[in-house]
C-alpha positions as CSV (number, residue, x, y, z in Angstrom):
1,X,14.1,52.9,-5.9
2,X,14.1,49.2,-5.0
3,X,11.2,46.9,-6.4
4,X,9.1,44.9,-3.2
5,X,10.7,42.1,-4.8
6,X,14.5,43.4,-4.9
7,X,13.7,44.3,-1.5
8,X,12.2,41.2,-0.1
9,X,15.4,39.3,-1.6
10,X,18.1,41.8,0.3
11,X,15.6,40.6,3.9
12,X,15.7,37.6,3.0
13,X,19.3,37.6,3.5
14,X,19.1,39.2,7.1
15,X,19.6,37.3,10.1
16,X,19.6,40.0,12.8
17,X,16.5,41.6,14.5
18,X,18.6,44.7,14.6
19,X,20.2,44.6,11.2
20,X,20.5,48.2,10.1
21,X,19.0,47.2,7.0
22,X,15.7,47.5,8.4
23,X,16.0,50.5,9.1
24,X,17.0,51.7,5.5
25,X,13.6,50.4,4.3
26,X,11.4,52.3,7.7
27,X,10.6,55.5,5.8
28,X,9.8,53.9,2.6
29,X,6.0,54.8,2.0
30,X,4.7,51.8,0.4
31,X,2.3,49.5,2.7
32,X,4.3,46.8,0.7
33,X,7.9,47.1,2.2
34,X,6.0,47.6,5.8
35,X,4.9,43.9,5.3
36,X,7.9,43.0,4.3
37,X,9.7,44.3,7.1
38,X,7.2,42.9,9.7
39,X,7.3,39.1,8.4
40,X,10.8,39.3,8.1
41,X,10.8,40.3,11.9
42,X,8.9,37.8,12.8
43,X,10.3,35.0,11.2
44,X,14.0,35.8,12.8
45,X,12.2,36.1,16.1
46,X,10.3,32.6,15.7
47,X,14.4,31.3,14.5
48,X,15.8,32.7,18.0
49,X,13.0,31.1,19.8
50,X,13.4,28.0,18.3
51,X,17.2,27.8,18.8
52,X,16.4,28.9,22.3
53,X,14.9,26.0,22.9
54,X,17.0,23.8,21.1
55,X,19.8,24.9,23.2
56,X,17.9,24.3,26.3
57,X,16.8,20.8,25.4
58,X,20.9,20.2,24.9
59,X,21.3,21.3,28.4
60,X,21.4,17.8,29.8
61,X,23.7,16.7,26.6
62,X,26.4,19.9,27.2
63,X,26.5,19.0,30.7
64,X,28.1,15.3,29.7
65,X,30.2,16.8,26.9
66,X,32.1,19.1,29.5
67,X,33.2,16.1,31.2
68,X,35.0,14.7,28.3
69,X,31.6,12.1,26.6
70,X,30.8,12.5,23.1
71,X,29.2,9.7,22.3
72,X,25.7,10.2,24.6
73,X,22.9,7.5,23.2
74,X,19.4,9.1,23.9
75,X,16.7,6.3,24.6
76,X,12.7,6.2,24.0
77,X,10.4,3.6,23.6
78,X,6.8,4.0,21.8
79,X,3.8,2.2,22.1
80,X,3.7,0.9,26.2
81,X,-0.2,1.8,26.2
82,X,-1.5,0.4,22.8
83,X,-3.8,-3.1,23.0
84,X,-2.1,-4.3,19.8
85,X,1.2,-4.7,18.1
86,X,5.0,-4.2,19.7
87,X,6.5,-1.7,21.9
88,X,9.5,-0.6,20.2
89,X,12.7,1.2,21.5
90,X,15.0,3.7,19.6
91,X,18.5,4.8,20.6
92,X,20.1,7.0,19.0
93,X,23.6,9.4,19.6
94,X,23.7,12.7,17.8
95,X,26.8,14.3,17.1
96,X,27.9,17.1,19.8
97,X,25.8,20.2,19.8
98,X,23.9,18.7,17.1
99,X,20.1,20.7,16.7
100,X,17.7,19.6,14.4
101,X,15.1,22.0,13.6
102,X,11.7,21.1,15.0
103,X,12.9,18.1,16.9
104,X,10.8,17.6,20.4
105,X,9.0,15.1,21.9
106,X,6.7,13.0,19.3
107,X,3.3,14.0,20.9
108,X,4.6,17.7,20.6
109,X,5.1,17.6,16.9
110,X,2.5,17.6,14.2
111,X,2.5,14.2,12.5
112,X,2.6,15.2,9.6
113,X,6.2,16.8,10.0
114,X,7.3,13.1,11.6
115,X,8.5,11.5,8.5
116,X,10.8,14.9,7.7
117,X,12.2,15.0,10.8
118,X,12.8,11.0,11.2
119,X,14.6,11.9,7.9
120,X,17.1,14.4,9.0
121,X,17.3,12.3,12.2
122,X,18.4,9.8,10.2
123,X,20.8,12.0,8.1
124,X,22.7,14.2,11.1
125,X,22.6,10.8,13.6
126,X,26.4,9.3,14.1
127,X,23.5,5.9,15.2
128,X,20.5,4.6,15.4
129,X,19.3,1.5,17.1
130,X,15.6,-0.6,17.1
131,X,14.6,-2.3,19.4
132,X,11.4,-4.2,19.1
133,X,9.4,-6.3,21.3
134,X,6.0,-8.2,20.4
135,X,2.7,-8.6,21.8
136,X,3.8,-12.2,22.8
137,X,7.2,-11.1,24.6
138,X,4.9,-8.0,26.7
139,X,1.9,-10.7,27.2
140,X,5.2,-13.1,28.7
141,X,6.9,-10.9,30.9
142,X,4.9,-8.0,31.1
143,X,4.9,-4.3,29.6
144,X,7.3,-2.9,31.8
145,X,9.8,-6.0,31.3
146,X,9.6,-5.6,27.9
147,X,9.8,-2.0,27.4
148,X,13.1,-2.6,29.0
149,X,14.2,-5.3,26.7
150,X,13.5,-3.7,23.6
151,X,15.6,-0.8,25.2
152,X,18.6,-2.8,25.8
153,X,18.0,-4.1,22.2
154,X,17.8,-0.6,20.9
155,X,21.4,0.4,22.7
156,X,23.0,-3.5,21.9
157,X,22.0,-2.3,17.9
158,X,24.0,0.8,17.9
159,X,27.0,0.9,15.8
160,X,28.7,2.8,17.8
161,X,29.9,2.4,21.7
162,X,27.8,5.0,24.2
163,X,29.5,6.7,27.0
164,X,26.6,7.5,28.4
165,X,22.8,6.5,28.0
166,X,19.7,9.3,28.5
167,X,16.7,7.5,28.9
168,X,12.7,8.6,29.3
169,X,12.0,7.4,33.3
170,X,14.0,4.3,33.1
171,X,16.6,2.6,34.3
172,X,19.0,-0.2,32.6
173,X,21.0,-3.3,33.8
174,X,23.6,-2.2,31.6
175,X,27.2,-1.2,32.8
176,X,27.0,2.1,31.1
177,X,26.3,5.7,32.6
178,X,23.3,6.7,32.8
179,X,20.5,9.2,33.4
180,X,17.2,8.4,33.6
181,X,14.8,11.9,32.8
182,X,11.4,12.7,34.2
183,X,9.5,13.5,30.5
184,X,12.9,12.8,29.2
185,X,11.4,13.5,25.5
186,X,10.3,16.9,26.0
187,X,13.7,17.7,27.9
188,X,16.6,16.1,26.0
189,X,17.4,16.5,22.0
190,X,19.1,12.9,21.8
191,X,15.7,11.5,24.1
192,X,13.4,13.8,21.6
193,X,15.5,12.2,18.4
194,X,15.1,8.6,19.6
195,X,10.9,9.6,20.3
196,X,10.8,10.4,16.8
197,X,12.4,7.9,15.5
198,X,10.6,5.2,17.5
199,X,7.3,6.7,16.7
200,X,7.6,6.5,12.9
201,X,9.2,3.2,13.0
202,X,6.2,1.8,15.0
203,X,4.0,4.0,13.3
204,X,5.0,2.0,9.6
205,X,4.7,-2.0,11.4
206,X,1.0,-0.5,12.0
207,X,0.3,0.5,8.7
208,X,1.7,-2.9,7.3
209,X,-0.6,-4.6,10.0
210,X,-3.6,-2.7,8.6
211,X,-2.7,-4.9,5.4
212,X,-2.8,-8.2,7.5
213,X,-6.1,-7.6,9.3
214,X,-7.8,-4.9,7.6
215,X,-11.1,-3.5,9.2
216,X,-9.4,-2.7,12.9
217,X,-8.3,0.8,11.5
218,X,-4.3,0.2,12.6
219,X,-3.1,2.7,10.2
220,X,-4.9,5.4,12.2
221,X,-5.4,4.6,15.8
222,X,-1.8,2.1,16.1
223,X,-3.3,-0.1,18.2
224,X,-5.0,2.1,21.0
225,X,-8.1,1.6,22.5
226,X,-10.6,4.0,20.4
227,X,-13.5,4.1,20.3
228,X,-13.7,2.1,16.7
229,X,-11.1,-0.5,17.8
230,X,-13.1,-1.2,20.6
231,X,-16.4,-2.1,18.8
232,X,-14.6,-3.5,15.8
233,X,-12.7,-6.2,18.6
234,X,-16.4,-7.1,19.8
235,X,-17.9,-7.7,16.2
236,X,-14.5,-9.5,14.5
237,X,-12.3,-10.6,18.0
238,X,-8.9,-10.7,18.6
239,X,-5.9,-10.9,16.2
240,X,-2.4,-12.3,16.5
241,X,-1.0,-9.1,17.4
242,X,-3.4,-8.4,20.1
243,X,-2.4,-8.1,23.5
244,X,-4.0,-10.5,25.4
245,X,-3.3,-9.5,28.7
246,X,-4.6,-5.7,28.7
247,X,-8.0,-5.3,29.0
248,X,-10.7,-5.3,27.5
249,X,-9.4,-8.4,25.3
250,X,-8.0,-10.4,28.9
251,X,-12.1,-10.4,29.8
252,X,-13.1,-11.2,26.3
253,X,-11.0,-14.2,26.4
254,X,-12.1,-15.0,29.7
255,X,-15.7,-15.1,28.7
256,X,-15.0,-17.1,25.6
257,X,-13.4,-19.7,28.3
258,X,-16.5,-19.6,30.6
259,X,-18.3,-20.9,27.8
260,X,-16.7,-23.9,26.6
């Protein structure tokens, strides 16, 4: 008779719910194998679901590759609601059919699995452009404006020519195809890839910021208004990278002004 442990190797092995194998093991009396059996099952089940998924977040991708594109640059831009620091833009083109385990939207993911999948972002991606726009440049021509500039910045970096451009609700002054996608993160892998790797790059600038003017907690909250930010801005002020035309700091200035 097979040990647990012989036998948890041979399921390891298995990668089909209805793999006969399982059913060599169903009479075996020991509560043991049972377990095994049952996580086994359920781990396959949570693989199909996940590549389920994966293959319906291509949907938009498989769509363009049937028409003869295989270069399709997915675009997504991190940080449009923060008081402080840039809004920065990633692009980035995938090879065809390409599914990275775990890749969705940014929100949707735990952060603490970010920096892994950036990493195999990074790893499976044919490119990757940045695209990074400052408090200055949004406070200039506004956050909108410059959400789209550090877009086109993003898609000018690539080192590869797109065929076609997927972008999260916007559109570009570019001569390129494109499709602009209604929660385009949550619906498109090459949109999801570009969220994460947007996210993590902007994510590290705030940690480094942290260094530069510790006390406003930019390593944590990235330059949204919490709660702490907010009462930290009204005891220390404004920095640098503070954006001075999103309230509350436009006010704070203004009453500064009054009383000179």
């Amino acid at each position: 008779m097979a040990t647990i442990k012989e036998i948890q190797e041979i399921l390891s092995e298995i990668t089909d719910i209805e793999s006969p194998v399982f059913e060599q093991f169903r009479d075996d009396s020991r509560v043991g194998v049972h377990k095994l059996i049952m996580k086994r099952k359920k781990q396959i089940q949570a693989e199909l679901d996940e590549d389920r998924r994966l293959e319906q977040m291509l949907r938009y991708e498989k769509e363009l590759y049937a028409t003869g594109c295989q270069y399709i640059a997915g675009i997504d831009e991190v940080g449009r609601g923060t008081l402080a620091g840039p809004v920065v833009a990633a692009a980035v083109i995938l090879p065809k059919n390409c599914k990275i385990k775990g890749l969705n939207d940014s929100k949707k993911v735990p952060k603490k699995k970010h920096e892994e999948i950036y990493q195999e972002v990074l790893k499976q991606a044919i490119a990757v452009g940045i695209g990074i726009k400052d408090n200055q440049v949004i406070d200039e021509v506004n956050i909108y404006e410059a959400t789209k500039l550090a877009m086109l910045e993003a898609v000018g970096n690539l080192e590869v020519a797109p065929q076609h451009l997927l972008i999260d609700a916007m559109q570009l002054d570019v001569p390129i195809p494109q499709l602009s996608i209604i929660k385009g993160d949550a619906n498109s892998l090459s949109i999801a890839a570009a969220s994460i790797v947007a996210k993590v790059t902007r994510d590290r600038m705030m940690t480094n910021y942290e260094l530069t003017y510790p006390g406003y907690d930019f390593a944590h909250n990235v330059g949204y208004g919490t709660q702490y930010h907010l009462e930290v801005l009204k005891r220390k002020g404004i920095t640098p990278i503070h954006r001075t035309t999103f309230e509350p700091i436009k006010s704070m200035l203004e009453e500064v002004e009054d009383k000179r």
